[in-house]
VMD Tcl script that builds the backbone (N, CA, C; Angstrom):
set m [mol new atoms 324]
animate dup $m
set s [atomselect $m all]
$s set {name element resname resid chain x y z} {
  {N N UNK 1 A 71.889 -13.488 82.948}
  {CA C UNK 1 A 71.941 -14.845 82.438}
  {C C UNK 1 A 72.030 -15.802 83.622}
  {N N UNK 2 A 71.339 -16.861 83.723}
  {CA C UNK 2 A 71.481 -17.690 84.505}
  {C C UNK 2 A 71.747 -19.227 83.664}
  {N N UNK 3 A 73.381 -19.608 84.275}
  {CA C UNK 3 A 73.168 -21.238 83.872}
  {C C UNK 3 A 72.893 -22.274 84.680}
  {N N UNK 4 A 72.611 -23.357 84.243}
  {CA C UNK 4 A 72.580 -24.526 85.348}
  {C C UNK 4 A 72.931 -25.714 85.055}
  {N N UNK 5 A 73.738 -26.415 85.715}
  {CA C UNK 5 A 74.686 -27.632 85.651}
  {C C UNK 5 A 74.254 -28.448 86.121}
  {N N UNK 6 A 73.281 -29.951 85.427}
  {CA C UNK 6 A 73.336 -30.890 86.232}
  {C C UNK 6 A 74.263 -32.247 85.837}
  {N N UNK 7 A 74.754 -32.708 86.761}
  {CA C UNK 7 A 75.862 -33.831 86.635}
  {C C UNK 7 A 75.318 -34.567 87.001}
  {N N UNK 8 A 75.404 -35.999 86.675}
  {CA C UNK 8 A 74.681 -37.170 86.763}
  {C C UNK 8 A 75.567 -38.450 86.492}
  {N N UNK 9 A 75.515 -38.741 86.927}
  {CA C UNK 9 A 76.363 -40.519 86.806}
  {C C UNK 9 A 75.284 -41.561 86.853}
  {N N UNK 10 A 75.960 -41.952 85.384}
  {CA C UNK 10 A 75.002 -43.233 85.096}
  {C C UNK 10 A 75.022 -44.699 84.986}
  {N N UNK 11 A 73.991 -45.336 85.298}
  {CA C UNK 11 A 74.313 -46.615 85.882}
  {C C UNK 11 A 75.701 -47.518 84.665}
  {N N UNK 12 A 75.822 -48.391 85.043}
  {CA C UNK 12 A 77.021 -48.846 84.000}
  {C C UNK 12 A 76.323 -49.365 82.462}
  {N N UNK 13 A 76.129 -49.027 81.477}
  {CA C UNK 13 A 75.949 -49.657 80.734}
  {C C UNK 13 A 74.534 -49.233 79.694}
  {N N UNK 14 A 74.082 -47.886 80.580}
  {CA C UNK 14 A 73.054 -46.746 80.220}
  {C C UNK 14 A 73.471 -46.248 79.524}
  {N N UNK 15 A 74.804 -45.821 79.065}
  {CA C UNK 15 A 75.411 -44.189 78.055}
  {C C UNK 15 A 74.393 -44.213 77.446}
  {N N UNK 16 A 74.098 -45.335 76.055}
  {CA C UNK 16 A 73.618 -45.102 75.371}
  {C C UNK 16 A 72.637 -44.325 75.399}
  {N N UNK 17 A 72.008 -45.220 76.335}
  {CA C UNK 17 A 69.983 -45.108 76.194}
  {C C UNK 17 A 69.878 -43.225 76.993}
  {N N UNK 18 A 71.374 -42.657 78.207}
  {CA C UNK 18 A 71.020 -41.862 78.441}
  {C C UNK 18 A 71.361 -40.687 77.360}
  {N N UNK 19 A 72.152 -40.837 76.310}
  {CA C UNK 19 A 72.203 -39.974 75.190}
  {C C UNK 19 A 71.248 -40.195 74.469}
  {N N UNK 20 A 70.796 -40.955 73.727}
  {CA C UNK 20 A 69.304 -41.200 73.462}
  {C C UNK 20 A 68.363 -40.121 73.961}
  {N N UNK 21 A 67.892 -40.217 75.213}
  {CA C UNK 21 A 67.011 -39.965 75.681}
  {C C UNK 21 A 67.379 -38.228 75.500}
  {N N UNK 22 A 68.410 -37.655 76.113}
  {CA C UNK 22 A 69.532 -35.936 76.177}
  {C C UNK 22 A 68.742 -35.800 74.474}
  {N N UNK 23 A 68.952 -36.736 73.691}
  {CA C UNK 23 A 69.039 -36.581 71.671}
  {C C UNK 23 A 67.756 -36.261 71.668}
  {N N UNK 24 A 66.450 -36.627 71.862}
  {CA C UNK 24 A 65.314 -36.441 71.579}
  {C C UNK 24 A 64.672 -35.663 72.628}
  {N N UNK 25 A 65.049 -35.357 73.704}
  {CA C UNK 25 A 64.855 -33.903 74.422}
  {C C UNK 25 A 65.641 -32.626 74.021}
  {N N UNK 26 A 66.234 -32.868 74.004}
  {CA C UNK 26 A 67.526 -31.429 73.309}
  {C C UNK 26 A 66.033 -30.786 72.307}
  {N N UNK 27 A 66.271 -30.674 71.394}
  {CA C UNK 27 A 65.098 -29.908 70.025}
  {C C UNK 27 A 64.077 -29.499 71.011}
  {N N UNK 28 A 63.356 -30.119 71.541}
  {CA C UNK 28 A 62.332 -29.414 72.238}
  {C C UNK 28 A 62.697 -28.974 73.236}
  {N N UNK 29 A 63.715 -29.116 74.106}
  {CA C UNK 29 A 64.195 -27.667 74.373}
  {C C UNK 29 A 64.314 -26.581 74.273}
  {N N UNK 30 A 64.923 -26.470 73.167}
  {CA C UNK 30 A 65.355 -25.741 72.588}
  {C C UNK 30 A 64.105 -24.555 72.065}
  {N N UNK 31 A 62.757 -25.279 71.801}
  {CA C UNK 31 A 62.109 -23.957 71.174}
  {C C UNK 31 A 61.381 -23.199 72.796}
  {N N UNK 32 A 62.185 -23.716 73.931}
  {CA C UNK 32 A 61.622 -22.912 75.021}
  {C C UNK 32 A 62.272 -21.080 74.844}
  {N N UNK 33 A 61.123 -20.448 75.249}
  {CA C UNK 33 A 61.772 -19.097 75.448}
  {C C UNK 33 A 62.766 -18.647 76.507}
  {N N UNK 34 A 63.756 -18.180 76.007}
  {CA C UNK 34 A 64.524 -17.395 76.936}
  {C C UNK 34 A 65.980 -18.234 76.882}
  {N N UNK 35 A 65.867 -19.874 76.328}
  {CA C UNK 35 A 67.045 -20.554 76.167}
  {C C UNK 35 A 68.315 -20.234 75.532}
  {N N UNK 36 A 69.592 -19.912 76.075}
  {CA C UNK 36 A 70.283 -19.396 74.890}
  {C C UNK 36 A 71.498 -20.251 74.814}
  {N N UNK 37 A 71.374 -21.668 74.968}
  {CA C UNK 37 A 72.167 -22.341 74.504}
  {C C UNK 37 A 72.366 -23.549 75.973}
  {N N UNK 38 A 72.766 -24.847 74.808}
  {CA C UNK 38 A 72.537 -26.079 75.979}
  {C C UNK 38 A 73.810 -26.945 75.188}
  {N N UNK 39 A 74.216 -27.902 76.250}
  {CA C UNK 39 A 75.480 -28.397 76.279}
  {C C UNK 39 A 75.216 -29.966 76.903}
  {N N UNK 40 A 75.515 -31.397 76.232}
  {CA C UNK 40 A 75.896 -32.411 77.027}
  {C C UNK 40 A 77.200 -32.557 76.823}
  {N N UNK 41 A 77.725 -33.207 77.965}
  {CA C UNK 41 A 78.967 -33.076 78.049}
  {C C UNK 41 A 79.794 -34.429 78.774}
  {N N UNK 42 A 80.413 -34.888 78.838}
  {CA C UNK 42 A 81.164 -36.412 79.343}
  {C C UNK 42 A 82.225 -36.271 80.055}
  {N N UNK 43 A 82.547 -36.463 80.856}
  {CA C UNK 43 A 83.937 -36.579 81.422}
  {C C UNK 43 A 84.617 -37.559 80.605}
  {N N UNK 44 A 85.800 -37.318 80.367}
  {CA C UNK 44 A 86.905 -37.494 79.800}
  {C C UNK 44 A 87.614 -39.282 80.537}
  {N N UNK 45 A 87.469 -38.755 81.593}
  {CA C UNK 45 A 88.391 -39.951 82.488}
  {C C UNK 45 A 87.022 -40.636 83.246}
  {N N UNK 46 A 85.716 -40.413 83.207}
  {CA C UNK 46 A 84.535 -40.774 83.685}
  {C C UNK 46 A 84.180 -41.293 82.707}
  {N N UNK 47 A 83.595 -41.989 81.575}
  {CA C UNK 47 A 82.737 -42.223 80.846}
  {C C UNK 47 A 81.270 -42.074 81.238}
  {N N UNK 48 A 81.117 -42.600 82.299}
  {CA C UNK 48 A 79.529 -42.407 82.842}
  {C C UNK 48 A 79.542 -41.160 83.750}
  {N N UNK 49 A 80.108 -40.616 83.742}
  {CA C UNK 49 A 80.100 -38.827 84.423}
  {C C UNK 49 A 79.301 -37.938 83.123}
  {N N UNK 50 A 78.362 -37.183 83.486}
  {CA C UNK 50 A 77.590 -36.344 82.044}
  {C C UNK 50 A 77.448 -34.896 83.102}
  {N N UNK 51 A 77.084 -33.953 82.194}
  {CA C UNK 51 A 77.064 -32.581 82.833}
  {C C UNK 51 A 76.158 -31.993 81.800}
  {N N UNK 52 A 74.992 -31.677 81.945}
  {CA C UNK 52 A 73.957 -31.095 81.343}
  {C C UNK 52 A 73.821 -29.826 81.683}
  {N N UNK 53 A 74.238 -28.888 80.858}
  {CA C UNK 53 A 74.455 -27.208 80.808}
  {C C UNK 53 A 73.676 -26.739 80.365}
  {N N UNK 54 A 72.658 -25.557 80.501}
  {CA C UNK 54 A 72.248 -24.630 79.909}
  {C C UNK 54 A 71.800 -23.000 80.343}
  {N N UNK 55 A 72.319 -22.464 79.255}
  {CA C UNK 55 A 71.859 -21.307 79.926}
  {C C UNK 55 A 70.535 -20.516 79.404}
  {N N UNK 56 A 70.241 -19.753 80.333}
  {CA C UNK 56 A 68.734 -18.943 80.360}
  {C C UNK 56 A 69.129 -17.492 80.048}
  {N N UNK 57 A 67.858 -16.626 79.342}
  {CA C UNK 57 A 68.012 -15.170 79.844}
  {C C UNK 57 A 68.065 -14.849 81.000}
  {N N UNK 58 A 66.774 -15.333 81.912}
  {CA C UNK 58 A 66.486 -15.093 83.035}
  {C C UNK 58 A 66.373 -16.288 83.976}
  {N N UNK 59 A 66.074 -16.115 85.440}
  {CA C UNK 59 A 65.566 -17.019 86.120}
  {C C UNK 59 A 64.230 -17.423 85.732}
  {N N UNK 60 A 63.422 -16.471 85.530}
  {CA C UNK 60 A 61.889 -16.640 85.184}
  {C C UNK 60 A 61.956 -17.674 83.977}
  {N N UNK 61 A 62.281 -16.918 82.973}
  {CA C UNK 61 A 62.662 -18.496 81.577}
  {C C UNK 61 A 63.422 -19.640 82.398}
  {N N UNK 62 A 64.513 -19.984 83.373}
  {CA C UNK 62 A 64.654 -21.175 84.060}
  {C C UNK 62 A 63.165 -21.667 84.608}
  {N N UNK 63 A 62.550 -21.166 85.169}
  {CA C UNK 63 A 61.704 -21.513 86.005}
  {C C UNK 63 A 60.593 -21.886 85.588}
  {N N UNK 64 A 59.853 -21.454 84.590}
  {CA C UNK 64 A 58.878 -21.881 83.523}
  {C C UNK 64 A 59.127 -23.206 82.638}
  {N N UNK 65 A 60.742 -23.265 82.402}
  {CA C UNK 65 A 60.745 -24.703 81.643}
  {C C UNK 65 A 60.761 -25.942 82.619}
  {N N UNK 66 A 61.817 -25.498 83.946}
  {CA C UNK 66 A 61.659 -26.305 85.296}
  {C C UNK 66 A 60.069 -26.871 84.939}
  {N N UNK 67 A 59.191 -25.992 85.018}
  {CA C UNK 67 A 58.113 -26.525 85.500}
  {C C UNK 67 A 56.962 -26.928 84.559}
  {N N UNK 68 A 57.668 -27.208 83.285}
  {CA C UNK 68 A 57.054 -27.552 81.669}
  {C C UNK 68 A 57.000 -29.147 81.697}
  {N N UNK 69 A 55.944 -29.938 80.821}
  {CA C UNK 69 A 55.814 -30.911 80.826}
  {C C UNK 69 A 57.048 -31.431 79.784}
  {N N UNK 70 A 57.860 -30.709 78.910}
  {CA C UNK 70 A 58.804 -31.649 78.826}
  {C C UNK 70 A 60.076 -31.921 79.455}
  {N N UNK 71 A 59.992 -30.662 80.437}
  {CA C UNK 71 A 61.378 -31.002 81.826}
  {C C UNK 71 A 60.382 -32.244 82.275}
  {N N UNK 72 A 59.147 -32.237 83.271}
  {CA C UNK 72 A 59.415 -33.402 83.605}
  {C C UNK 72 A 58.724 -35.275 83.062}
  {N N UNK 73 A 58.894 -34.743 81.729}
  {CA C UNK 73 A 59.014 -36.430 81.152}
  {C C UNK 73 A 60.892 -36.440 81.106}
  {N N UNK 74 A 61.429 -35.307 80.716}
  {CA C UNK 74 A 62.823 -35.533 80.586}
  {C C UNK 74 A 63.622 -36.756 81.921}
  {N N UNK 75 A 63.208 -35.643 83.125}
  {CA C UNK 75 A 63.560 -36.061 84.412}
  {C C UNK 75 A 62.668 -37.661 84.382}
  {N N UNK 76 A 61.911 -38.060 84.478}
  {CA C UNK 76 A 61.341 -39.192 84.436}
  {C C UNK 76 A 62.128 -40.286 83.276}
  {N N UNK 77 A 62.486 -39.945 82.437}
  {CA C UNK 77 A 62.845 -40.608 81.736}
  {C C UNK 77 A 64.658 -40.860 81.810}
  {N N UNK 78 A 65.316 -39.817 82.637}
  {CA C UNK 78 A 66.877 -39.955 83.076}
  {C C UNK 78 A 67.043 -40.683 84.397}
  {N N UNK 79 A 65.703 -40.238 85.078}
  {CA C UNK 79 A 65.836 -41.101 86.568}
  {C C UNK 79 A 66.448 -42.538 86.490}
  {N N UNK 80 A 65.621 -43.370 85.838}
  {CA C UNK 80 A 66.008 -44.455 85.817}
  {C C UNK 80 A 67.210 -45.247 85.554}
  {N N UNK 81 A 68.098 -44.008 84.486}
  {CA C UNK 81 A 69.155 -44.247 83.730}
  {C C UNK 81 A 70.791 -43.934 85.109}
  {N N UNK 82 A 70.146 -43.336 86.080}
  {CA C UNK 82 A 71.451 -42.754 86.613}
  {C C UNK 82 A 71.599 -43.618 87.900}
  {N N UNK 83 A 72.373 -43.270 88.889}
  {CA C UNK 83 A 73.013 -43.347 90.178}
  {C C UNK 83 A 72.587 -42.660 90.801}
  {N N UNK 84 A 73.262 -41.165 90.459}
  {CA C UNK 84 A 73.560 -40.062 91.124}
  {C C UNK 84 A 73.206 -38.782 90.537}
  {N N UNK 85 A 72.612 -37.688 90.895}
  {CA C UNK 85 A 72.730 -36.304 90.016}
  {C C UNK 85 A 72.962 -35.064 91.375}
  {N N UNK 86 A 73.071 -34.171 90.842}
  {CA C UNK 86 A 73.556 -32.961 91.721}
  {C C UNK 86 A 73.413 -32.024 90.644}
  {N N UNK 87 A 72.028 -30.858 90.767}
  {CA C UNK 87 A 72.066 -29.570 90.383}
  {C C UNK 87 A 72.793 -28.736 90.849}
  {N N UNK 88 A 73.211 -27.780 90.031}
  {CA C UNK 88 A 73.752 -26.065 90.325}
  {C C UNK 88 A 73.131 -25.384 89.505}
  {N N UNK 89 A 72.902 -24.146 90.394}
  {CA C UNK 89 A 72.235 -23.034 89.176}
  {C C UNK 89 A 73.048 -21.901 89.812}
  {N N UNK 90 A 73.591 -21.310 88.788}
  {CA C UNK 90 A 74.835 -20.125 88.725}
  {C C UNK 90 A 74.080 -18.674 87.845}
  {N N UNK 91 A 74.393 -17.877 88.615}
  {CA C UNK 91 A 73.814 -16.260 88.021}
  {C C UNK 91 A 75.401 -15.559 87.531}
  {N N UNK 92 A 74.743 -15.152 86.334}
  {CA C UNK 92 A 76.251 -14.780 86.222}
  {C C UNK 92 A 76.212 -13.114 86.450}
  {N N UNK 93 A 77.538 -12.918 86.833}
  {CA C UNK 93 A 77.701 -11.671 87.609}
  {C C UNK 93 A 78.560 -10.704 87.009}
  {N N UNK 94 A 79.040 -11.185 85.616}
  {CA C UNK 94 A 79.735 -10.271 84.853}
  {C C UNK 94 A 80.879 -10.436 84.536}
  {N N UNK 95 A 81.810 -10.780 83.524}
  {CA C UNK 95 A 82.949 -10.906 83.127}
  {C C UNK 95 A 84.292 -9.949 84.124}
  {N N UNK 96 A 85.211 -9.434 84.410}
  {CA C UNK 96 A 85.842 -9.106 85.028}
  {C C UNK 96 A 87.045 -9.091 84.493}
  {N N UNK 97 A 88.019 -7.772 84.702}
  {CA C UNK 97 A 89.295 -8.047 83.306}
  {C C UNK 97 A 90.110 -7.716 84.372}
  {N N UNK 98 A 91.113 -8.448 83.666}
  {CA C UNK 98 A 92.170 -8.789 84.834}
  {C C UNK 98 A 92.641 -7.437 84.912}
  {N N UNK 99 A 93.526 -7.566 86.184}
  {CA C UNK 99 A 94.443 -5.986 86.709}
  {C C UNK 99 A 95.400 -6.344 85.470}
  {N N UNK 100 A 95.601 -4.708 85.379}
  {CA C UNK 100 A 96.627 -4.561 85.076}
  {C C UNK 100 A 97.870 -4.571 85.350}
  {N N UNK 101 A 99.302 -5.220 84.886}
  {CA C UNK 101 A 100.426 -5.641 85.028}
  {C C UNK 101 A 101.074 -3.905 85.724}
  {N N UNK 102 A 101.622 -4.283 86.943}
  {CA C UNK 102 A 102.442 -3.552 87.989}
  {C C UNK 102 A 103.722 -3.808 87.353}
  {N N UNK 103 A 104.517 -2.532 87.263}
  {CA C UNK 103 A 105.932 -2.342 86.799}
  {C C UNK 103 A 105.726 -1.165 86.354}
  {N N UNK 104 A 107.216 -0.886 85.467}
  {CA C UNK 104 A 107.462 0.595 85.081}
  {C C UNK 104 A 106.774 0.915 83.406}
  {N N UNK 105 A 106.162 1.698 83.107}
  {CA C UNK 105 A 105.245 2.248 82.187}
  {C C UNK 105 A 106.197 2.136 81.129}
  {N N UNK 106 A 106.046 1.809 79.782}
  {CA C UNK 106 A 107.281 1.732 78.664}
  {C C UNK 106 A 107.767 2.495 78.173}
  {N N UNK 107 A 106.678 3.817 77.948}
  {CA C UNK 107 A 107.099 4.940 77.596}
  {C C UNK 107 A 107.356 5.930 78.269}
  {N N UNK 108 A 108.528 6.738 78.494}
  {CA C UNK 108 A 109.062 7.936 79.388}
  {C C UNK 108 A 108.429 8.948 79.218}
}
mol reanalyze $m
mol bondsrecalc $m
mol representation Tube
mol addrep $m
């Protein structure tokens, strides 16, 4: 699975138009292959702080929508709305369970 996080700060007074814009891209997203789930998201103490999540099966499904005509009307159409953005793209590497608790065993 690969996800990817982009954060974006938007100019003052955009929210709207940039949820708007997230509202009528989201669905067609969505019928891309390999998508298995997408997230907008707000900072709390930011109002204009957003974090656009989604994750992929693969890199290859990242990389095919990257390079789909509705990623870039999306991007064309957020440019204008922001400041600032900063991608991450994260591979995930597997859940991991915590150690087990050190001490004396309960039963003798």
């Amino acid at each position: 699975m690969v996800r990817t996080v982009l954060k974006m700060r938007v100019r003052e007074g955009c929210e709207g138009s940039f949820e708007d814009v997230w509202a009528e891209a989201a669905p067609k997203i969505k019928e891309y292959a390999g998508l298995l789930g997408q997230s907008l998201l707000r900072e709390k103490d930011q109002p204009r702080t957003y974090m656009i999540m989604a994750d992929w099966e693969t890199a290859a499904h990242l990389e095919a929508f990257e390079n789909s005509p509705v990623r870039q009307a999306l991007s064309a159409a957020l440019t204008p709305l922001r400041e600032a953005a900063q991608k991450t793209i994260l591979d995930d590497v597997g859940a991991r369970e915590p150690a087990a608790p050190q001490g004396r065993n309960s039963q003798s």
